[in-house]
DRENPASE-476055 format. One record per residue (C-alpha): x, y, z; residue in one letter. Coordinates in Angstrom, 2 decimals, decimal comma, always signed. Example, Ala and Ser with C-alpha at 12.3 -4.5 7.8 and 13.67 -1.06 7.14 Angstrom:
<atoms>
@east=+12,30; north=-4,50; up=+7,80; r=a;
@east=+13,67; north=-1,06; up=+7,14; r=s;
</atoms>
This chain:
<atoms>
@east=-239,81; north=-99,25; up=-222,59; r=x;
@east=-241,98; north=-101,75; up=-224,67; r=x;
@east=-239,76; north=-104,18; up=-226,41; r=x;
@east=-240,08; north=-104,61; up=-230,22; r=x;
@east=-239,32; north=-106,58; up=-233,08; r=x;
@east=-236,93; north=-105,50; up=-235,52; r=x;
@east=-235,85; north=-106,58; up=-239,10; r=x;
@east=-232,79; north=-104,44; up=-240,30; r=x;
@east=-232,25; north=-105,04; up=-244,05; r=x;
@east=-228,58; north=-105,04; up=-245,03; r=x;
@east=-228,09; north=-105,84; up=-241,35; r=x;
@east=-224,38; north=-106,46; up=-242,08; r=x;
@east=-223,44; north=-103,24; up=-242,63; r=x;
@east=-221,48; north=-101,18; up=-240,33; r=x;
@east=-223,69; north=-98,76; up=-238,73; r=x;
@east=-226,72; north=-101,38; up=-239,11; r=x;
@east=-224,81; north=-104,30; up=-237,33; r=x;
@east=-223,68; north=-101,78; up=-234,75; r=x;
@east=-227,64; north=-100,30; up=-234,62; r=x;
@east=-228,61; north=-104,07; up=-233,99; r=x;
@east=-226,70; north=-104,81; up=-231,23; r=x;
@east=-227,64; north=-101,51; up=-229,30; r=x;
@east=-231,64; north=-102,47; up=-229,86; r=x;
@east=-230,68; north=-106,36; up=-229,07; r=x;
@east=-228,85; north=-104,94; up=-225,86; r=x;
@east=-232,31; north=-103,27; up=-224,89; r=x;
@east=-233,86; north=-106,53; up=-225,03; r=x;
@east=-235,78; north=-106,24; up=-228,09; r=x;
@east=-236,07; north=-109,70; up=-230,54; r=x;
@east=-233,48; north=-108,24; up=-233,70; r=x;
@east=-233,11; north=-110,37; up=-237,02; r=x;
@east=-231,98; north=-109,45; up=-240,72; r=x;
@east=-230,99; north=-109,64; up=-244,06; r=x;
@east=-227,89; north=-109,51; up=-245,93; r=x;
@east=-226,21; north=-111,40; up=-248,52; r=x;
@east=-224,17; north=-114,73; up=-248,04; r=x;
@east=-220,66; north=-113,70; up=-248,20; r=x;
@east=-218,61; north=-113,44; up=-244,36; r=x;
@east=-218,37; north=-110,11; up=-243,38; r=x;
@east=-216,10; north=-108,89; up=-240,46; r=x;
@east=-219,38; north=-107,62; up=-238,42; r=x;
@east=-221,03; north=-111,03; up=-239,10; r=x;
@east=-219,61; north=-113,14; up=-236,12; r=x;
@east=-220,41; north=-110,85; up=-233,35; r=x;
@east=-223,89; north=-110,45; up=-234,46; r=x;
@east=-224,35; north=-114,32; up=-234,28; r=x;
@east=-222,38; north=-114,73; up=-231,04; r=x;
@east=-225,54; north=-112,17; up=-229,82; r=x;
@east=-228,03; north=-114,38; up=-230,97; r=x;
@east=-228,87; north=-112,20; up=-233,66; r=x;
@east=-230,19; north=-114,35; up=-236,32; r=x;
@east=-228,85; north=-113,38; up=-240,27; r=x;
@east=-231,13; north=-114,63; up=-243,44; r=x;
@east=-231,17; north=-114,72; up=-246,63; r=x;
@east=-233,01; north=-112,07; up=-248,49; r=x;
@east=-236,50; north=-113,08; up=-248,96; r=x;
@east=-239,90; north=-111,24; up=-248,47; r=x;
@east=-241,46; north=-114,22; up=-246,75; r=x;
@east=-239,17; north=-113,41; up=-243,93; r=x;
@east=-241,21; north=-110,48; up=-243,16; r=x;
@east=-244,25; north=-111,13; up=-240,36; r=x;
@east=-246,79; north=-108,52; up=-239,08; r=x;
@east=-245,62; north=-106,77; up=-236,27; r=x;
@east=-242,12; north=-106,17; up=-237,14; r=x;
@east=-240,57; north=-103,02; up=-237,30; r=x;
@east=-238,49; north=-102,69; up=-240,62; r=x;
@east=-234,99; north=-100,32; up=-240,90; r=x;
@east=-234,03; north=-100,54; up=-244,24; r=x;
@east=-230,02; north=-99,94; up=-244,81; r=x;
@east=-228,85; north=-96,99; up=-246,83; r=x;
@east=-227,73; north=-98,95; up=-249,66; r=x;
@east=-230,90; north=-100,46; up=-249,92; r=x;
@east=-234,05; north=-98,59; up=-252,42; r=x;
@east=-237,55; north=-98,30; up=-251,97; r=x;
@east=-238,42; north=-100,65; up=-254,73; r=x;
@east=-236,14; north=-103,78; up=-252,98; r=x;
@east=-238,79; north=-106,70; up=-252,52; r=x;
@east=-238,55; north=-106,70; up=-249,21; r=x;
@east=-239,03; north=-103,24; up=-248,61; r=x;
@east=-242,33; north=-104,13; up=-250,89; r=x;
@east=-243,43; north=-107,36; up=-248,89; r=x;
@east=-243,26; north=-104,75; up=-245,72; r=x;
@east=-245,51; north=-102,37; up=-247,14; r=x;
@east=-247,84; north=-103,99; up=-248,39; r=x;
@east=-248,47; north=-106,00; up=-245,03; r=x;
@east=-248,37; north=-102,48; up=-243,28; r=x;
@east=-245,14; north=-102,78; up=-241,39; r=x;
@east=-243,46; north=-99,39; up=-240,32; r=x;
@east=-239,99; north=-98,94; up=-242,32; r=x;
@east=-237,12; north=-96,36; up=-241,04; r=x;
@east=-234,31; north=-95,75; up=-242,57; r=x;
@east=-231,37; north=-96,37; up=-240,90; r=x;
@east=-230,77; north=-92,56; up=-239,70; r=x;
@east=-234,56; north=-92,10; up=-239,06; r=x;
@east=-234,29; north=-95,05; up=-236,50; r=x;
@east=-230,64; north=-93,78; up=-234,71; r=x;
@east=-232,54; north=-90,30; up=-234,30; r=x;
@east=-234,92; north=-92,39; up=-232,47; r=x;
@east=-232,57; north=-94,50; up=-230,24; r=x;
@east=-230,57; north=-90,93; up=-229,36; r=x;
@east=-233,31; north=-89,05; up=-228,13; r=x;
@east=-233,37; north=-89,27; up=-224,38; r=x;
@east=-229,87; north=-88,90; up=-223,83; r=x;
@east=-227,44; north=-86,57; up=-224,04; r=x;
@east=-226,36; north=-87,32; up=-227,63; r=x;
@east=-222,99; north=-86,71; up=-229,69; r=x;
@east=-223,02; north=-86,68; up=-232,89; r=x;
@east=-219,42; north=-87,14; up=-234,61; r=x;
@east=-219,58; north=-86,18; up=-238,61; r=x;
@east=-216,52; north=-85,24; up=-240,73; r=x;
@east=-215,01; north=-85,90; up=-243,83; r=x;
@east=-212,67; north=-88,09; up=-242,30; r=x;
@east=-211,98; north=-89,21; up=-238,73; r=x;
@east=-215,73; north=-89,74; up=-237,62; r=x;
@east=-214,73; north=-94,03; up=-236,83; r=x;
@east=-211,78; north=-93,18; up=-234,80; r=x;
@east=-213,01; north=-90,17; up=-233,10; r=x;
@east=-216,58; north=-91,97; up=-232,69; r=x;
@east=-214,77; north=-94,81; up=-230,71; r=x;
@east=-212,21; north=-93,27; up=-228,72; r=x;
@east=-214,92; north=-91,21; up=-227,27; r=x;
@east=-217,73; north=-94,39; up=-226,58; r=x;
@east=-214,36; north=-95,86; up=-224,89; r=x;
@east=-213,46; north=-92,91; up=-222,56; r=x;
@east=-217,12; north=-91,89; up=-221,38; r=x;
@east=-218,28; north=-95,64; up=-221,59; r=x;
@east=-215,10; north=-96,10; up=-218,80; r=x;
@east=-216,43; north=-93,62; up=-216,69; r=x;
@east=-220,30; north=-92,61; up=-216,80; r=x;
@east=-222,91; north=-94,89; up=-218,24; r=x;
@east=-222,35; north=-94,54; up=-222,19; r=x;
@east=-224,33; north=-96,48; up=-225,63; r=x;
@east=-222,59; north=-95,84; up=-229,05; r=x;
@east=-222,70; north=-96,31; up=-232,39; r=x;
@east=-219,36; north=-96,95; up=-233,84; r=x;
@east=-218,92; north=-97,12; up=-237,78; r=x;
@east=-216,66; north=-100,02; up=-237,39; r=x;
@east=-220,34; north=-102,31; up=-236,74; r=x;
@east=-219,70; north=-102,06; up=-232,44; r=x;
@east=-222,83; north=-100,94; up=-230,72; r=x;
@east=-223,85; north=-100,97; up=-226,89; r=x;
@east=-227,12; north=-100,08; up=-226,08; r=x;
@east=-228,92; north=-99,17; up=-222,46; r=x;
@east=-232,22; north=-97,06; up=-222,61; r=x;
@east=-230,90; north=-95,93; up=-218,81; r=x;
@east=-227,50; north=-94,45; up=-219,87; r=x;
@east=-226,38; north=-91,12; up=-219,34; r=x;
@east=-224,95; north=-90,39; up=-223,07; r=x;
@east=-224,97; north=-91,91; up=-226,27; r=x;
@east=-221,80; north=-91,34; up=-229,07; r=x;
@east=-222,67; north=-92,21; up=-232,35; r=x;
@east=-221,15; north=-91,59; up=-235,87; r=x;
@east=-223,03; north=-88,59; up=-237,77; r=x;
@east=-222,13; north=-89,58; up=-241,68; r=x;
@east=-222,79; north=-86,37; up=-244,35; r=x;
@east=-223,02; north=-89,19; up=-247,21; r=x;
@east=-226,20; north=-88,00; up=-249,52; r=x;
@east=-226,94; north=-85,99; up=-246,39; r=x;
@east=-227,62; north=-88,78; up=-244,07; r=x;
@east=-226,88; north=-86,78; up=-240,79; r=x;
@east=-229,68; north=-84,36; up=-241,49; r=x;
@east=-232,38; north=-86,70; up=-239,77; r=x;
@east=-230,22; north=-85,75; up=-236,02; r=x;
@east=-230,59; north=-83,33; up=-233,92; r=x;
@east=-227,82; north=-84,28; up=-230,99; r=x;
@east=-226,88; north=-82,54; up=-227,99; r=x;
@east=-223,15; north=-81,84; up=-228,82; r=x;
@east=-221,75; north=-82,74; up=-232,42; r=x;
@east=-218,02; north=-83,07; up=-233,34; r=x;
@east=-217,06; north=-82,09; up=-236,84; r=x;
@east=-213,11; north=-83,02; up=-237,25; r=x;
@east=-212,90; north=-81,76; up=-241,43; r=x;
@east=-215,00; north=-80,67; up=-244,10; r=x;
@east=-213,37; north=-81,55; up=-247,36; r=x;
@east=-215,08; north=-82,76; up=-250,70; r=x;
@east=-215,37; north=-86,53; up=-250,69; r=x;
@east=-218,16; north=-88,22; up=-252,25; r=x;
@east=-218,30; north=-86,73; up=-255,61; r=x;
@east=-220,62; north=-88,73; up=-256,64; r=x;
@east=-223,35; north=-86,83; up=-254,51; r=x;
@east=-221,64; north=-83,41; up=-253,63; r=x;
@east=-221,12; north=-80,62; up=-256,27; r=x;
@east=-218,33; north=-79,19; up=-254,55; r=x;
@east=-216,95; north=-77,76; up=-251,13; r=x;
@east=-219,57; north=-75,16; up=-250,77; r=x;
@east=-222,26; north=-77,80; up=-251,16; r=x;
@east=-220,53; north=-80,27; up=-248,74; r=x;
@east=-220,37; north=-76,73; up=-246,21; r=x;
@east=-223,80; north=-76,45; up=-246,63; r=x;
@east=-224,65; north=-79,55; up=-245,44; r=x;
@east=-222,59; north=-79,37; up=-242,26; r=x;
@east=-223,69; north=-76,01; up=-241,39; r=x;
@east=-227,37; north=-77,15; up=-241,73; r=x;
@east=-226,46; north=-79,83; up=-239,72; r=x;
@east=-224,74; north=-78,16; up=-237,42; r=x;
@east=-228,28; north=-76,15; up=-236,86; r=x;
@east=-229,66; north=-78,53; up=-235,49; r=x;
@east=-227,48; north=-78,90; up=-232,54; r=x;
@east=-228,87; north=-78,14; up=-229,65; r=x;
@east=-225,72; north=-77,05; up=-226,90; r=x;
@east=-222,39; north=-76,57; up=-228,74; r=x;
@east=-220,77; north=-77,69; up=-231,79; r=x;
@east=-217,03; north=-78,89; up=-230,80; r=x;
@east=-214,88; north=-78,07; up=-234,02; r=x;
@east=-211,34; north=-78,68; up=-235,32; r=x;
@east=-209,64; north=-75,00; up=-235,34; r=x;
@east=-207,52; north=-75,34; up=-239,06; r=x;
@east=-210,76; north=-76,02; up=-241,23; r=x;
@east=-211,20; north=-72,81; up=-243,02; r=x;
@east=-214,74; north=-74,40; up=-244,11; r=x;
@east=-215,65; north=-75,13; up=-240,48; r=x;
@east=-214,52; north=-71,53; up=-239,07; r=x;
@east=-216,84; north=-70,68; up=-241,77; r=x;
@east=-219,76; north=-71,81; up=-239,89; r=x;
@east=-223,00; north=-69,98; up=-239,11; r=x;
@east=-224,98; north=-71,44; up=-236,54; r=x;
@east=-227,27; north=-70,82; up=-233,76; r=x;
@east=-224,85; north=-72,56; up=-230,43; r=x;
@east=-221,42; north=-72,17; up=-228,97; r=x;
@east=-218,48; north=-73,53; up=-231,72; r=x;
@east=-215,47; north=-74,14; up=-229,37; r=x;
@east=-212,50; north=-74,99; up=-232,06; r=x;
@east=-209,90; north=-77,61; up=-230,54; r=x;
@east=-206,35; north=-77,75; up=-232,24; r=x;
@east=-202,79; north=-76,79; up=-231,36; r=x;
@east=-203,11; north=-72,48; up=-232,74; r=x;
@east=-203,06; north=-69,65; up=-230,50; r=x;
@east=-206,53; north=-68,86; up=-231,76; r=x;
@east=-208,42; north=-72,79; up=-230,59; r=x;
@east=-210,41; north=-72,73; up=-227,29; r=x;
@east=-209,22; north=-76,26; up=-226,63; r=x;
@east=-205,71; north=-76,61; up=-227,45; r=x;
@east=-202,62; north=-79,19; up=-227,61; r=x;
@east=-199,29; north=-77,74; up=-225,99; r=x;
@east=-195,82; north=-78,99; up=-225,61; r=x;
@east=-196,54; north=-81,65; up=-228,06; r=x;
@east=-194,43; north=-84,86; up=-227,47; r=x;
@east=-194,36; north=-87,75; up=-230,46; r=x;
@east=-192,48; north=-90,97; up=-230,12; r=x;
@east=-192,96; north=-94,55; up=-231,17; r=x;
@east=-194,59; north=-94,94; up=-228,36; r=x;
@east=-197,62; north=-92,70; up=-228,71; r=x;
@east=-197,78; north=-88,80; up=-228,30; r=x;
@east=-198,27; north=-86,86; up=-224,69; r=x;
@east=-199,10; north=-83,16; up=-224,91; r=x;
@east=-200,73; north=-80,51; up=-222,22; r=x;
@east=-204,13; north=-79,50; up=-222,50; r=x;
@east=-205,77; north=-76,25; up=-222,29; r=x;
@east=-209,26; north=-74,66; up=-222,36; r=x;
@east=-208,39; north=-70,97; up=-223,01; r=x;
@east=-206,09; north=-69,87; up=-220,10; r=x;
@east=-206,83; north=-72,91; up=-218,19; r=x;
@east=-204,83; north=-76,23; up=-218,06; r=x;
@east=-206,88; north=-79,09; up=-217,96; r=x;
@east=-203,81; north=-81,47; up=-217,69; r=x;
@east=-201,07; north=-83,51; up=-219,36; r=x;
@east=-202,48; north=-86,48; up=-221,42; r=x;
@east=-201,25; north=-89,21; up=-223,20; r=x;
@east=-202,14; north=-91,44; up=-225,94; r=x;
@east=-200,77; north=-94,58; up=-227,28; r=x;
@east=-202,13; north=-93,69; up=-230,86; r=x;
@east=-199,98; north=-91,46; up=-233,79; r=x;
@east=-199,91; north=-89,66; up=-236,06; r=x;
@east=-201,12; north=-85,44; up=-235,35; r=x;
@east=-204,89; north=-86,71; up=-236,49; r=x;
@east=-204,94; north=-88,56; up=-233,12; r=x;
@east=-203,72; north=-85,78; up=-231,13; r=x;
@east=-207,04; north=-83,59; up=-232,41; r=x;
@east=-209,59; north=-86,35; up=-231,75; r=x;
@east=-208,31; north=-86,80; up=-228,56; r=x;
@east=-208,77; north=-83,29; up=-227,87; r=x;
@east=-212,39; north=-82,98; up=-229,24; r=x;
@east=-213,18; north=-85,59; up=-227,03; r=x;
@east=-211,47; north=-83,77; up=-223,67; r=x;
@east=-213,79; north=-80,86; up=-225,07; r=x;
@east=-216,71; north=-83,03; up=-224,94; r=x;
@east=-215,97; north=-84,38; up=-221,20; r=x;
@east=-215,07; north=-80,82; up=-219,83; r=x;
@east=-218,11; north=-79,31; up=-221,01; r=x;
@east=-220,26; north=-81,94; up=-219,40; r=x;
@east=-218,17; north=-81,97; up=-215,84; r=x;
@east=-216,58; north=-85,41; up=-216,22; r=x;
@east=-213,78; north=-86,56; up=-214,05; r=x;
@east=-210,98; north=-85,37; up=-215,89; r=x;
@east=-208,32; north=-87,69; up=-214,22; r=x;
@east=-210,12; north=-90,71; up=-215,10; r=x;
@east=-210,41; north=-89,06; up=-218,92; r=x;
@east=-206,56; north=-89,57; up=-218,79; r=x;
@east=-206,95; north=-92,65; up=-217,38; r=x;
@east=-209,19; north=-94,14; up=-220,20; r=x;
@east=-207,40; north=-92,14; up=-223,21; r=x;
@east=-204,32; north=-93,66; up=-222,42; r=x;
@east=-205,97; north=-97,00; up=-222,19; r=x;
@east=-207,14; north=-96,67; up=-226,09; r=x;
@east=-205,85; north=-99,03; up=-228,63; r=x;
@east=-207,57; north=-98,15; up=-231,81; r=x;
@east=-210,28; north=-99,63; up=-234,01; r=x;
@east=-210,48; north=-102,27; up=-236,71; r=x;
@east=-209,28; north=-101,24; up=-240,14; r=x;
@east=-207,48; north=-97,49; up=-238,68; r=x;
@east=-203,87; north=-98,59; up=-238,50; r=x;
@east=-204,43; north=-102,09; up=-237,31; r=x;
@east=-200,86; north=-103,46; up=-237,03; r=x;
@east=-199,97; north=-107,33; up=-237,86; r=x;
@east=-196,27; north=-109,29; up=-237,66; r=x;
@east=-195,75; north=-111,51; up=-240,41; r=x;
@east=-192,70; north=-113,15; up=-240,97; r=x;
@east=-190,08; north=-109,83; up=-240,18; r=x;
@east=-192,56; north=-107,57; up=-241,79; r=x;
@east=-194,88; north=-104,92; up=-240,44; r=x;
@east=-198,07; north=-105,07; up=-242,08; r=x;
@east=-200,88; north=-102,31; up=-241,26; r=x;
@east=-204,58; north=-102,55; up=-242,36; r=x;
@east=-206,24; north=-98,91; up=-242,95; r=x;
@east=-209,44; north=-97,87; up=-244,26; r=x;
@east=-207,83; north=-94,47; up=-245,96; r=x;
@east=-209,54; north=-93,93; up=-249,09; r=x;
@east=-208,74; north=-89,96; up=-249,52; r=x;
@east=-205,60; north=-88,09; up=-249,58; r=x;
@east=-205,69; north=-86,52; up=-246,42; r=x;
@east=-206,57; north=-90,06; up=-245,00; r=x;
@east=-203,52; north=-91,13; up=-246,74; r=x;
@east=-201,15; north=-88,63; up=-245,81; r=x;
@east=-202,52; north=-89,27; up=-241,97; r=x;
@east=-201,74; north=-92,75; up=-242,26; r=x;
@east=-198,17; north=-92,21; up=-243,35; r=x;
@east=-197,85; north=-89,78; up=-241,41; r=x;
@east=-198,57; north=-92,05; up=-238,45; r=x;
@east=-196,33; north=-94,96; up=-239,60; r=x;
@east=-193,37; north=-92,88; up=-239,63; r=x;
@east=-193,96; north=-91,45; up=-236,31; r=x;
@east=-194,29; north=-95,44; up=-234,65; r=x;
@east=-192,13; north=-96,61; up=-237,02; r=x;
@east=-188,94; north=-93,82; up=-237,91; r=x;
@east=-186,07; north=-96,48; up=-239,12; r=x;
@east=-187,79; north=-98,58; up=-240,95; r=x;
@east=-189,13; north=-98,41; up=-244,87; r=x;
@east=-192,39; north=-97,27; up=-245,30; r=x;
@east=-194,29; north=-99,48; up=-248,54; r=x;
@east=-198,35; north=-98,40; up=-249,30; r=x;
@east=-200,33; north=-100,80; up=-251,20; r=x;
@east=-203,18; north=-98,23; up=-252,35; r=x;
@east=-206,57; north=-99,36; up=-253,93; r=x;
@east=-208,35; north=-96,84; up=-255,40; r=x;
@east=-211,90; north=-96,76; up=-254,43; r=x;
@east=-214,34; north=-95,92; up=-256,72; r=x;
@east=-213,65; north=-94,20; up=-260,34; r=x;
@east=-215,42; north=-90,76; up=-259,80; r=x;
@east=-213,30; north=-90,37; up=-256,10; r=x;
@east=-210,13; north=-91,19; up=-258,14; r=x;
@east=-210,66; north=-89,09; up=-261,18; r=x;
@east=-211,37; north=-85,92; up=-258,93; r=x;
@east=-208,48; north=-86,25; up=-256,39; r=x;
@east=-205,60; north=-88,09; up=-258,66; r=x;
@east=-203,41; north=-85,08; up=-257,94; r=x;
@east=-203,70; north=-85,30; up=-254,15; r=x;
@east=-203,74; north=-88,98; up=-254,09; r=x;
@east=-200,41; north=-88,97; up=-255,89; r=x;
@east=-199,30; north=-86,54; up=-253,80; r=x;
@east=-200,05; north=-87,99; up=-250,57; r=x;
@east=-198,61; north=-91,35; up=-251,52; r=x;
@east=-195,59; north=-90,48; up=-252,42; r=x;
@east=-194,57; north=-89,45; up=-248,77; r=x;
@east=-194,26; north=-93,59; up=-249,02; r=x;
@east=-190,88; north=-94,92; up=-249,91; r=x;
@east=-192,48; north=-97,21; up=-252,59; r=x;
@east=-195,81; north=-97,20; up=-254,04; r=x;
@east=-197,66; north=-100,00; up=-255,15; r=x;
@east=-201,24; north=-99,92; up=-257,20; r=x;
@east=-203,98; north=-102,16; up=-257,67; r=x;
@east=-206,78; north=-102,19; up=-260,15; r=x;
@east=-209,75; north=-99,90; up=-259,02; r=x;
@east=-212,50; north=-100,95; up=-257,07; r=x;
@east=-215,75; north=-100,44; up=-258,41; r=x;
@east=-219,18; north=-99,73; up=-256,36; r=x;
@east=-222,22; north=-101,40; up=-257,26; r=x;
@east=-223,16; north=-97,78; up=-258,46; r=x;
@east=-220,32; north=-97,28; up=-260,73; r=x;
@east=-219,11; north=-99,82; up=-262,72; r=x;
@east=-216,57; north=-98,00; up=-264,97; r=x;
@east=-214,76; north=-94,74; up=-265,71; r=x;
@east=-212,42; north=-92,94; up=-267,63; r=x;
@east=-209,55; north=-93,16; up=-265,73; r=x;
@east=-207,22; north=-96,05; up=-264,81; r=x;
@east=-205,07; north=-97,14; up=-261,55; r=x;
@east=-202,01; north=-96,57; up=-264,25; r=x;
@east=-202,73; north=-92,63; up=-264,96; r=x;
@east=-202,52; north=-92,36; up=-261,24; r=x;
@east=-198,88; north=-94,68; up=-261,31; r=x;
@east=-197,63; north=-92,11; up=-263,94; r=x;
@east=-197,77; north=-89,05; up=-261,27; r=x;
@east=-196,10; north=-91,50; up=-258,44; r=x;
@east=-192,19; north=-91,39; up=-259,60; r=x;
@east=-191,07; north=-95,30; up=-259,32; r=x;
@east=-194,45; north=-96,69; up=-258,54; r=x;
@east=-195,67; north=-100,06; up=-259,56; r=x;
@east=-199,04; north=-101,52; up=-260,29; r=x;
@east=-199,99; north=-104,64; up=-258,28; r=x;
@east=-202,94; north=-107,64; up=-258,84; r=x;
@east=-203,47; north=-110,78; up=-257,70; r=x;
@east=-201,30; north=-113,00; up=-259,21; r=x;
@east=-198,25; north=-110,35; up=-259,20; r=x;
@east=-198,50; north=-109,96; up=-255,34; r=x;
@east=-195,49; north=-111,77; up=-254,73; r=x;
@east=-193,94; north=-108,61; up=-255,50; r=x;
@east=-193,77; north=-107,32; up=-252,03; r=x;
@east=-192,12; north=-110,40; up=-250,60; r=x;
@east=-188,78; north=-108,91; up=-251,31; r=x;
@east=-189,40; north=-106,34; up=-248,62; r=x;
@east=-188,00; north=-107,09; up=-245,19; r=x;
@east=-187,62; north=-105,56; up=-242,01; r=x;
@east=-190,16; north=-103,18; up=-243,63; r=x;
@east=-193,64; north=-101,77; up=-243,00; r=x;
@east=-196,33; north=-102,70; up=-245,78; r=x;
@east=-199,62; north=-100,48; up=-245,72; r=x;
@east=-202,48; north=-101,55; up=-247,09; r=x;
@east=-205,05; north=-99,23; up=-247,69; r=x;
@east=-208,45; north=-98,67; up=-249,07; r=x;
@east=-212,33; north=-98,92; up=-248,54; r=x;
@east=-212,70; north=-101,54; up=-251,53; r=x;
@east=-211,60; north=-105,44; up=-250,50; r=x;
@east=-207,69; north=-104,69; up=-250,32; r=x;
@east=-208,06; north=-107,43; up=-247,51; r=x;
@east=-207,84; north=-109,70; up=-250,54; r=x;
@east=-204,52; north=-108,85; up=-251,57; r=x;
@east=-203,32; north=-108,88; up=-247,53; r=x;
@east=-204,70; north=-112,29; up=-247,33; r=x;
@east=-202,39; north=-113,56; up=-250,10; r=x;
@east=-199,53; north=-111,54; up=-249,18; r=x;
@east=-199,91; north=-113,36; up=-246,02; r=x;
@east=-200,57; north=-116,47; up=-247,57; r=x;
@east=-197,24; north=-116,07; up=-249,63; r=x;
@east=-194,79; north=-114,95; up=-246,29; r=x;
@east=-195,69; north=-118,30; up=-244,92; r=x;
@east=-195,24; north=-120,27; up=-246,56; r=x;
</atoms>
């Protein structure tokens, strides 16, 4: 294939810094844009070779391909420098529809779920048949010869409509992003339109009532652990060591599995991704192999020891994410107290699911809240991190400079979680322990 070069705008974002190092794999020249402050996807990218700028429109040169980030509008100068010198600009979905084609693709979309599920499947087939993925968490591998290519299917402002994959996993529908959604039905709608556009079999999770709803043109096998799933879990096992359970397609046993993940979330994307490997005739005892081999992504329930604390880094931002999380830590961790540090992302997400956050949260022992993060698109609102501390019975707000708070915990498990920069207050809780 004729080798290109390509100028990815926002380049370290998630999907784009993963997209990069797929098209840098292939052996094409890949540079960017972003601004100056460290992001987590920033060293790999330079350890690649992949050179980061400032933004600038003199950095754009004819013969460059341009893939302009979501985040990113048509009036940004350097979307305007490339035009007007006649350079080709994709969008960031636009150019993974391009890279997928060829293969046989999987696309993995849900409300929540898509990063996990998205990575423990690039692990397990990249183990055993040649594999490229797209992984929210900004990991890519890219080979124009492989057999399949995973990649992460976001609904956001209907994003996933520009694929058309082989397979596609949909672990949840639920009504996130109510800042582009109108409601459920619409957010349906978008994953049954997607779902269209699947060209084999849509694998799906069995206890969505929105996704056994759907009304498409392929096979929908549902995975789960009901009667009524075509892939199920069976004789369940959960310890702090990780869960084992038997799996089945219909009548058939495909095998007793094991993963060293937790929480019942893990148990389903595990089985979604057995779905995926049975229906395309991989070697299902080197699937166990590889599954058991998983040890999670960055920012799902990454675990770190600090002084005789647990702490645990998540990226849950809903309240089923929440409740999974918990749910999780209790299962690895059953003696010990369970603390969330919550930061409510965005105003409009926290005004329409106060309720189920509190709700969620308080399956903690103790509560802690920090101010709300805002987006660059939303500034303000009309609620506050205290109207959701009122609903949470003996929760406390948290900031910066009360964050010594939690050093009174010990022997305990601390969760911080959110989508915002909650790494901030981790880093000076950290700070604070050791001193």
């Amino acid at each position: 294939m004729e080798k290109k070069t390509y100028y990815f705008i926002g380049i370290k974002g998630t999907g784009m810094a993963a997209l990069a190092r797929v098209l840098h794999d292939q052996g094409n020249e890949v540079l960017g844009s972003d601004i100056a402050k460290e992001t987590f996807t920033q060293g790999p990218l330079l350890k690649a070779g992949i050179q980061i700028l400032p933004f600038d429109p003199a950095n754009l040169k004819p013969g460059m391909t341009v893939i302009k980030g979501n985040a990113f509008s048509e009036d940004h100068p350097e979307v305007l420098r490339a035009k007007e010198i006649g350079l080709p600009v994709l969008t960031y979905p636009e150019a993974v529809e391009k890279e997928v084609v060829g293969h046989t693709s999987i696309g993995i979309a849900g409300a929540h779920g898509k990063t996990s599920t998205t990575a423990l499947l690039a692990h397990v087939l990249a183990a055993v048949e040649p594999t490229s993925y797209l992984i929210g968490d900004g990991v890519g591998k890219g080979n124009d010869d492989d057999r399949f290519f995973v990649f992460e299917a976001d609904e956001y402002r209907d994003h996933f409509l520009d694929y058309h994959p082989d397979y596609a996993i949909m672990t949840n529908i639920d009504f996130d992003h109510p800042d582009y959604f109108k409601d459920i039905d619409d957010v349906r709608g978008s994953f049954e339109t997607y779902g269209r556009q699947v060209k084999k079999a849509i694998f799906a999770w069995g206890d969505d009532a929105n996704l056994r709803k759907l009304d498409v043109d392929v096979p929908v096998y549902y995975y789960g652990t009901g009667a009524g799933d075509d892939f199920r879990a069976e004789n369940i096992r959960r310890t702090p060591a990780g869960s084992t359970y038997d799996a089945y397609f219909r009548d058939q046993k495909l095998g007793t599995f094991t993963i060293h993940l937790y929480g019942e979330h893990s148990i389903l994307n595990s089985l979604a991704v057995l779905a995926v490997a049975y229906m395309e005739k991989v070697d299902m005892d080197k699937i166990r192999q590889e599954l058991a081999n998983f040890s999670g992504v960055k920012r799902r329930f990454s675990e770190t020891d600090i002084a005789d604390d647990k702490l645990i880094d998540d990226y849950a931002h809903h309240p089923n994410e929440i409740k999974a999380t918990i749910d999780a830590a209790r299962q690895k961790f059953p003696d010990k107290e369970i603390v969330a540090v919550f930061q409510p992302h965005t105003y409009s997400r926290l005004a329409a699911y106060i309720d189920g956050f509190a709700a969620s949260l308080s399956k903690a022992d103790k509560v802690f809240v920090t101010p709300i993060f805002s987006s660059i698109r939303e500034q303000g609102g009309s609620v506050s991190s205290a109207d959701l501390e009122a609903k949470i019975p003996g929760s406390e707000g948290v900031d910066m400079d009360s964050i010594d708070k939690l050093t009174k915990y010990h022997q305990a498990v601390l969760i911080f979680m959110g989508a915002g920069d909650i790494e901030k207050y981790e880093e000076k809780f950290k700070e604070l322990l050791n001193k």
